[in-house]
DRENTOR-357289 format. One record per residue (C-alpha): residue in three letters; x, y, z. Coordinates in nm, 4 decimals, m for minus. Example, Ala and Ser with C-alpha at 12.3 -4.5 7.8 and 13.67 -1.06 7.14 Angstrom:
resn=ALA	px=1.2300	py=m0.4500	pz=0.7800
resn=SER	px=1.3670	py=m0.1060	pz=0.7140
END
This chain:
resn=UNK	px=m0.4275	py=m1.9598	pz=1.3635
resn=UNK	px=m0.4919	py=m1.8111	pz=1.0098
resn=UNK	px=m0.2485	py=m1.7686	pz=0.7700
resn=UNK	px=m0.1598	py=m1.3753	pz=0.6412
resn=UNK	px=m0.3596	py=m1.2805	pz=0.3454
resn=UNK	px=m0.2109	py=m1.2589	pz=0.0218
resn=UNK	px=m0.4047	py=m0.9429	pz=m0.0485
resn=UNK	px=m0.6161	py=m0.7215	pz=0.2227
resn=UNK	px=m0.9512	py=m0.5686	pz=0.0841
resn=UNK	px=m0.9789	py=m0.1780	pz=0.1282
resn=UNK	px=m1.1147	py=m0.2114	pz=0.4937
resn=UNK	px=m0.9043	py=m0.4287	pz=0.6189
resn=UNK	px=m0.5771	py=m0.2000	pz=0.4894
resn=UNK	px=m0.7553	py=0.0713	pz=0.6378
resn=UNK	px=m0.7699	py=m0.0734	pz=0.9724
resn=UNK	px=m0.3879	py=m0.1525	pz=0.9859
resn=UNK	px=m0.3056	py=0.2096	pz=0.9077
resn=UNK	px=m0.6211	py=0.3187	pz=1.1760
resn=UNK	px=m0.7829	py=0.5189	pz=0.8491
resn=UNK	px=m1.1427	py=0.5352	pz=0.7175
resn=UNK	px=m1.1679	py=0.3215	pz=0.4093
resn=UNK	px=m1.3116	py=0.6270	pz=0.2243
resn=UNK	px=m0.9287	py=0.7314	pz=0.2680
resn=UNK	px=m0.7332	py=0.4346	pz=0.1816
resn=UNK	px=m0.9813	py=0.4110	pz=m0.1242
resn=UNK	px=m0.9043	py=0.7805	pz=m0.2207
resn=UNK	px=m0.5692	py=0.7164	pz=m0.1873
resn=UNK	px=m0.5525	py=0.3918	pz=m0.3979
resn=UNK	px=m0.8203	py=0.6094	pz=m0.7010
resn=UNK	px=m0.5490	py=0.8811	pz=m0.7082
resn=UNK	px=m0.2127	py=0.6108	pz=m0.7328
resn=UNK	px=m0.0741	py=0.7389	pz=m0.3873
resn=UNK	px=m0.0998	py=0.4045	pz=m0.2733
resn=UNK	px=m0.0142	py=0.1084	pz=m0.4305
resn=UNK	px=m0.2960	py=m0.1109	pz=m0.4963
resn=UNK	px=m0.4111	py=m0.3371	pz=m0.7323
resn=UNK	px=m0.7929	py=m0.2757	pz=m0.9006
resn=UNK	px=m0.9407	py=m0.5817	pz=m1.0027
resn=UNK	px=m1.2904	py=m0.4751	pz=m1.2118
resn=UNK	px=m1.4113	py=m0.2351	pz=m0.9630
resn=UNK	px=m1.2344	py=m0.3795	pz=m0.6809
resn=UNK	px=m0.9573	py=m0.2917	pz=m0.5196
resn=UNK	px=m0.6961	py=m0.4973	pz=m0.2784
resn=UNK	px=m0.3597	py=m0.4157	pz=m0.1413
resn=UNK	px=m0.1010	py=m0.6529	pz=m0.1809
resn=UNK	px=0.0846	py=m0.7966	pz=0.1993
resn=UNK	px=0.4022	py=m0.7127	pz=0.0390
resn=UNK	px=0.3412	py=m0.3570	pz=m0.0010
resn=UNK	px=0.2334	py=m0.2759	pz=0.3757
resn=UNK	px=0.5135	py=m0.5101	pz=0.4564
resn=UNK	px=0.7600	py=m0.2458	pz=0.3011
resn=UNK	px=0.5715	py=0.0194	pz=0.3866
resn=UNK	px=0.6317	py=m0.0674	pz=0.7406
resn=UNK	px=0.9768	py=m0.1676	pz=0.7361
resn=UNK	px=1.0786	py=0.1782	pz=0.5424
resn=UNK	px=0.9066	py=0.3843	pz=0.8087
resn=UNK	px=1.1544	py=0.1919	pz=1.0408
resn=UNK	px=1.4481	py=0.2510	pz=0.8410
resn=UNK	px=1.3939	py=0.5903	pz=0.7769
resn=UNK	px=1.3183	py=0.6378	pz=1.1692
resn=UNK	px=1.0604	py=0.9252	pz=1.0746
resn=UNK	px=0.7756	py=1.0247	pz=0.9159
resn=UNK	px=0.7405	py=0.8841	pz=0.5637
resn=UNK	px=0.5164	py=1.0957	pz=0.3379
resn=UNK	px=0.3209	py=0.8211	pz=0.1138
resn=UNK	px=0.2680	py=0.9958	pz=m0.1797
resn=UNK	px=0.6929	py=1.0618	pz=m0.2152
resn=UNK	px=0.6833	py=0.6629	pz=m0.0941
resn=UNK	px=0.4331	py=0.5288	pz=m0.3504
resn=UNK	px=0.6613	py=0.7511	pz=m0.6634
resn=UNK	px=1.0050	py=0.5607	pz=m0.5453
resn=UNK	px=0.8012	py=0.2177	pz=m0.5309
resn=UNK	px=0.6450	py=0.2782	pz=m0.8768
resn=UNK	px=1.0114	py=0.4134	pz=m0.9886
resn=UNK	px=1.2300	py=0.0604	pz=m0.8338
resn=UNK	px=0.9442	py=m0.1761	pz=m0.9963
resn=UNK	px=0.9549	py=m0.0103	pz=m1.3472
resn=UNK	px=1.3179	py=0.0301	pz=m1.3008
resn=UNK	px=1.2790	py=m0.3977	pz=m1.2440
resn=UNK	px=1.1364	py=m0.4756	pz=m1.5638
resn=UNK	px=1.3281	py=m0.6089	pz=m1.8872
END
């Protein structure tokens, strides 16, 4: 059994979410989705789908990412000295 990944490349976010990876990478170029871009490549961090997932459960509804991805950016800036 393999471990979780620390990061998942653009296709394999896309596939957990059931989107093309032209999506998830339009979504990540336009910062409504959190990402990180390392040169020209970009990964999503475990942790962030992680969330992701357990919000939509909280909330019990339809999340809209864009509104999600603004409060994420707005608790982690809030979390910096």
């Amino acid at each position: 059994m393999r471990p979780e990944p620390t990061f998942y490349n653009v296709e394999e976010a896309a596939g957990v979410f059931r989107l093309d990876p032209s999506t998830m990478y339009r979504h990540l170029r336009s910062g409504r989705f959190p990402g990180l871009k390392i040169g020209g490549r970009y990964v999503v961090p475990r942790v962030v789908v992680e969330r992701l997932l357990n919000d939509i459960l909280a909330a019990g509804g339809c999340l809209d990412i864009s509104e999600w991805t603004a409060r994420w950016s707005e608790q982690a800036a809030g979390g910096v000295a």
